[in-house]
N, C-alpha and C positions, 0 to 999 in steps of 0.2 A: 118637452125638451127645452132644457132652457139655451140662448143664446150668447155665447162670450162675445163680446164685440173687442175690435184690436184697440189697444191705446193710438196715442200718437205717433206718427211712424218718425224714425231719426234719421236723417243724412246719411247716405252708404258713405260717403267719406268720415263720420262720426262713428259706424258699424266698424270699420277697417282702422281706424285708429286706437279704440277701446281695445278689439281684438289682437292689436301687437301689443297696446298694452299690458294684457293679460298673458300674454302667451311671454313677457320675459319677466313680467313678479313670477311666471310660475318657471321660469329658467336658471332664474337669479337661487330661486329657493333648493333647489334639488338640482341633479343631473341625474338619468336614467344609469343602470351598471347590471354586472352579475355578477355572481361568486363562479372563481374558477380554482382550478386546485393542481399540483405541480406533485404529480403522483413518484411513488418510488418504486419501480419495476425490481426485483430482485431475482437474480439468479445466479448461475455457479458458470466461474472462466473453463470450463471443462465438461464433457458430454457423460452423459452415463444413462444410466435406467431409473426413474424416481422412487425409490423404495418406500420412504415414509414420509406423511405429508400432514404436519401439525397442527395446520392450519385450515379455516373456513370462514367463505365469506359471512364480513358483518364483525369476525371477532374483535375485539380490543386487547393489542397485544402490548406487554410492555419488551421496554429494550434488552438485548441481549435474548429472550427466549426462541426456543427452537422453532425453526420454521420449515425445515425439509431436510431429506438424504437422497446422497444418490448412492448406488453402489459405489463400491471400495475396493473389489476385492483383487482389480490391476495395481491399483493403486498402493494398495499394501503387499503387495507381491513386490513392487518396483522399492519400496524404501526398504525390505528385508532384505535384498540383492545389495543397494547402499550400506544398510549396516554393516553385510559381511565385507563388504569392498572396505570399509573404513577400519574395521578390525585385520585385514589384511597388511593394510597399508600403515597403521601402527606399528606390525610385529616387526614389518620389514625394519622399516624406522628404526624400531629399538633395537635389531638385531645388528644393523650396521654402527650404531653405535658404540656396542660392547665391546668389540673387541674378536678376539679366538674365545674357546672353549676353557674352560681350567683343564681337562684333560691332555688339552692339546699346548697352553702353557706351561704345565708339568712339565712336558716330554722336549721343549725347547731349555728350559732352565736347566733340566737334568744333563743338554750336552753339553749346555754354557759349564755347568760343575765339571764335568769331565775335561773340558777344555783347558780350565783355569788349572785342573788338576796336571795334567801336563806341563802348563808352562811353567811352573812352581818346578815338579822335575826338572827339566830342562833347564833352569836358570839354577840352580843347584850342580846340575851338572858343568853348567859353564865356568862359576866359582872353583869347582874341583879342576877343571883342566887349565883352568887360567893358572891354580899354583902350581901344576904339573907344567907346565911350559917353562914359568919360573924358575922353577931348581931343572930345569933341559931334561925333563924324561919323557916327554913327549915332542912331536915337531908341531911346529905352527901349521900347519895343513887341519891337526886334525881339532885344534883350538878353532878353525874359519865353521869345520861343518857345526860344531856343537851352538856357535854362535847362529848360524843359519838356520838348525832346530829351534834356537828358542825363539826368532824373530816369525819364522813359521807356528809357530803356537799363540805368536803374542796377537797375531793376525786373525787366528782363529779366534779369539777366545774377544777380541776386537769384533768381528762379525757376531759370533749370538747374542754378545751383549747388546747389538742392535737389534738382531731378530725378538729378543725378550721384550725392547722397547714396544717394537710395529707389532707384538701380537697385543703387547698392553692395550693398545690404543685402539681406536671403532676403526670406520671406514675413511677413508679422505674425504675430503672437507665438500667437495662437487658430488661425491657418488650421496651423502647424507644430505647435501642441499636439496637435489634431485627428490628423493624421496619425501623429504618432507613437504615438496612440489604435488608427489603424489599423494601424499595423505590430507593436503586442503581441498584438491579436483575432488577426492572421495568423502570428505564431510561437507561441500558447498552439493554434489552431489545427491546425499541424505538430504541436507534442508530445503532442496528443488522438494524432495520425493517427500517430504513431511508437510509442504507445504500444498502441491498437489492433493494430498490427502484430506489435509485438513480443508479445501474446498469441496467435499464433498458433501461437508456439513457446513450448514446455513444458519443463521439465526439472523434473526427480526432486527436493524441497527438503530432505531428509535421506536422511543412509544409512539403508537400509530392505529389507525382501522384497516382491515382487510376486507378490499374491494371488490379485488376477484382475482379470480384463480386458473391458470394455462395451461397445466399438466395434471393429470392424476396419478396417484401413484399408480404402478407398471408401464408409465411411459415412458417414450425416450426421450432426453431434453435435449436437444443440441447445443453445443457451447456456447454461454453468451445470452441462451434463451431463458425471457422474465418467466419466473415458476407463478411469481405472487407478486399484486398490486399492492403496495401501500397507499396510504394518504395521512401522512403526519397531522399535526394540528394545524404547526407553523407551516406548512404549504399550502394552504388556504390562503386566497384573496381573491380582491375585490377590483375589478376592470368598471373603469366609467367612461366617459367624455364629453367634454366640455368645448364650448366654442371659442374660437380664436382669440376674439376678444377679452376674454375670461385669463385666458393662459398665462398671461406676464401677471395676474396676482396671485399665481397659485406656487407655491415652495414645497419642497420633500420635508417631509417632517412637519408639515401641517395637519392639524388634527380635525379629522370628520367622523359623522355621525351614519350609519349604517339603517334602513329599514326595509323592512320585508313585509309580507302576508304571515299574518300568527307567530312573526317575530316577537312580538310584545315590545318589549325598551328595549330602548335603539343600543348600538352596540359599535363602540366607540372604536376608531381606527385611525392608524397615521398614513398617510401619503407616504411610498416609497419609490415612484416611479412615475416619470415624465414624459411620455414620447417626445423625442427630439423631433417626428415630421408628423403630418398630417393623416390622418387615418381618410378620409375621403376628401379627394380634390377635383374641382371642374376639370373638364378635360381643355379647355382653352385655357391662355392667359388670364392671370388675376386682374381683378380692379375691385373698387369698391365694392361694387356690387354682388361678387361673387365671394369675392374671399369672406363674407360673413358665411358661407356655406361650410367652408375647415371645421372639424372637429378634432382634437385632440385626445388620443387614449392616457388614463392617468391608470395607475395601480395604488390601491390601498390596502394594507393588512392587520387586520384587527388582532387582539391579544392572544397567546394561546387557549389562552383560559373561555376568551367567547368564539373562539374559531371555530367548535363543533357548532356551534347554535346553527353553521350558516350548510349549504348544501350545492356543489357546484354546478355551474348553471343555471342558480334562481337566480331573478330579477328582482335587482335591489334599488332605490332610492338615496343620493349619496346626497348627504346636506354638508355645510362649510361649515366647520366650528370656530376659525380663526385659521392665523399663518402666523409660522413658525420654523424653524431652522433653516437649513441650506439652499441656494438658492438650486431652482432646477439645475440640468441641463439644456 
C-alpha cells in the first residue's frame, strides 16, 4: 500500500481567506432560484351539477376551447319566463300607444256625423225663423229657443270632435313613460337570465397546460369553485436572491441567463420584479456585520416561447447578463 504523504501545510488564516474568496467568484457568478408558476383556477360565478368535462390533466389546450358545463336547466327555465315578461311588456307598450280600436273609432265619428247633422238643421232652421220674425209672423220668444237649439248642437258636435281627437291618440304621456319603465326592468331582466346561463358554459381563456382537475363530472360545484387548473406559458417564472450588497446594481428589465439540470442552453430572461424588503433579516439591530446576511427576492420571466422548457419548483441557476431599463423599486 503505498503512502501519500501531505504537502506543505498553509496558514488557517490563508485557509479562511481563499475560502471567502471562492465562495464570492462563485456568488458574483450565479444566484441560487426556482421556477414558480401563477396558475389560473377556473370556474363558474354560479353552482350547479358538472355535466360535461373536456378536459384532462396534461392536455394543451388552445384559447377559447371548451373546457366544462354545468347543468342549465334552472337557468333556461328563468330566461324563458324573461322572454315572455319582455314580450308582454312590448304589447302593453304598443297597445297604449295606438290609441282605441277602429271599431270603437267608427262608432265615435259616426255620432260626431250625426251631430254635425243636426246642427246643419238647426242652423237652417234658425235662418228660417230669423225671416219669419222679420216680416212679424212669428214672436221673438220662439226665434231665442231655436237659437238655443243650435248652440246646444254646436256644443255637441264641439265635444265628439274632441272625443274623435282622444281616441285618435295612445295613452298619456306618464301612463306610456311608465311602461316603457316596464319593458327595460323586462329586457335588463333577459340579459341577467342569458347571462346566468351563459356561465354555465366555460371555456379555456388562453392557451395553456391542464394541471389538474377538482370536480368530475356528476358533481356538485359550489359557486366560485376552480373546476380546472391552468398554467399559461407567460405565468411561468423565475424567483432568485441576491445579497444586499448586489441589490443597487440590479434594474427591471435587466437581462439574465437561466440554468437547470438537462436544461441544455440556457434560457434567456428579463428581470421584472424587485422586492422592496428583505426576505431574511437578523433578528437584532443591523450593522456591518449582519446586514451582509439580507438577501433580496428578485423575479425573472423568460420568453413564452422557452417558458415550457422550465417546471415549477426546479432549482435553477440565475447568471447576470448586463443592466438595462428601469430602475428598481
Amino acid at each position: 500500500m503505498k503512502t501519500v504523504h501531505p504537502g506543505p501545510r498553509l496558514p488557517l488564516c490563508l485557509i479562511v481567506a481563499l475560502s471567502v474568496a471562492g465562495c464570492a467568484k462563485s456568488e458574483a457568478d450565479y444566484f441560487p432560484g426556482y421556477a414558480e408558476a401563477e396558475y389560473v383556477r377556473l370556474g363558474a360565478p354560479i353552482a350547479g351539477t358538472l355535466t360535461k368535462l373536456h378536459l384532462k390533466t396534461g392536455d394543451q389546450v388552445k384559447s377559447n376551447a371548451p373546457a366544462f358545463v354545468l347543468e342549465q336547466e334552472n337557468e333556461k327555465a328563468e330566461r324563458a319566463e324573461a322572454e315572455f315578461r319582455v314580450q308582454r311588456a312590448q304589447s302593453q307598450l304598443s297597445n297604449l300607444k295606438k290609441g282605441k280600436r277602429p271599431d270603437e273609432l267608427a262608432a265615435v265619428e259616426a255620432q260626431l256625423a250625426q251631430a254635425e247633422a243636426a246642427l246643419r238643421l238647426s242652423q237652417a232652421d234658425l235662418a228660417r225663423q230669423n225671416k219669419l220674425v222679420s216680416d212679424q209672423f212669428i214672436s221673438p220668444a220662439r226665434l231665442d229657443e231655436v237659437r238655443a237649439t243650435v248652440a246646444g248642437n254646436q256644443a255637441r258636435v264641439n265635444e265628439l270632435r274632441a272625443d274623435v281627437r282622444v281616441a285618435r291618440l295612445g295613452a298619456r304621456g306618464d301612463e306610456i313613460a311608465s311602461a316603457e319603465k316596464d319593458n327595460r326592468i323586462a329586457e335588463a331582466q333577459l340579459a341577467q337570465s342569458e347571462w346566468k346561463l351563459s356561465q354555465k358554459i366555460q371555456r379555456v381563456p388562453t392557451d395553456a397546460s391542464v394541471v389538474d382537475i377538482y370536480y368530475r363530472e356528476g358533481e356538485q360545484v359550489p359557486a366560485g369553485s376552480a373546476v380546472v387548473s391552468l398554467l399559461p406559458p407567460e405565468n411561468i417564472k423565475v424567483r432568485f436572491f441576491v445579497p444586499e450588497k448586489l441589490l443597487g446594481s440590479l434594474r427591471l428589465g435587466q437581462d439574465v441567463s437561466l440554468s437547470c439540470d438537462a436544461c441544455g442552453k440556457a434560457i434567456p430572461a428579463k428581470v421584472s420584479y424587485v422586492s422592496p424588503a428583505a426576505q431574511y433579516t437578523a433578528p437584532i439591530i443591523y450593522s456591518k456585520e449582519n446586514r451582509a446576511n439580507l438577501v433580496f427576492m428578485l423575479e425573472a420571466r423568460p420568453s413564452r416561447q422557452d417558458a415550457p422548457r422550465l417546471h415549477p419548483g426546479q432549482p435553477l441557476e440565475v447568471r447576470l447578463a448586463g443592466a438595462a431599463g428601469q430602475t428598481a423599486p
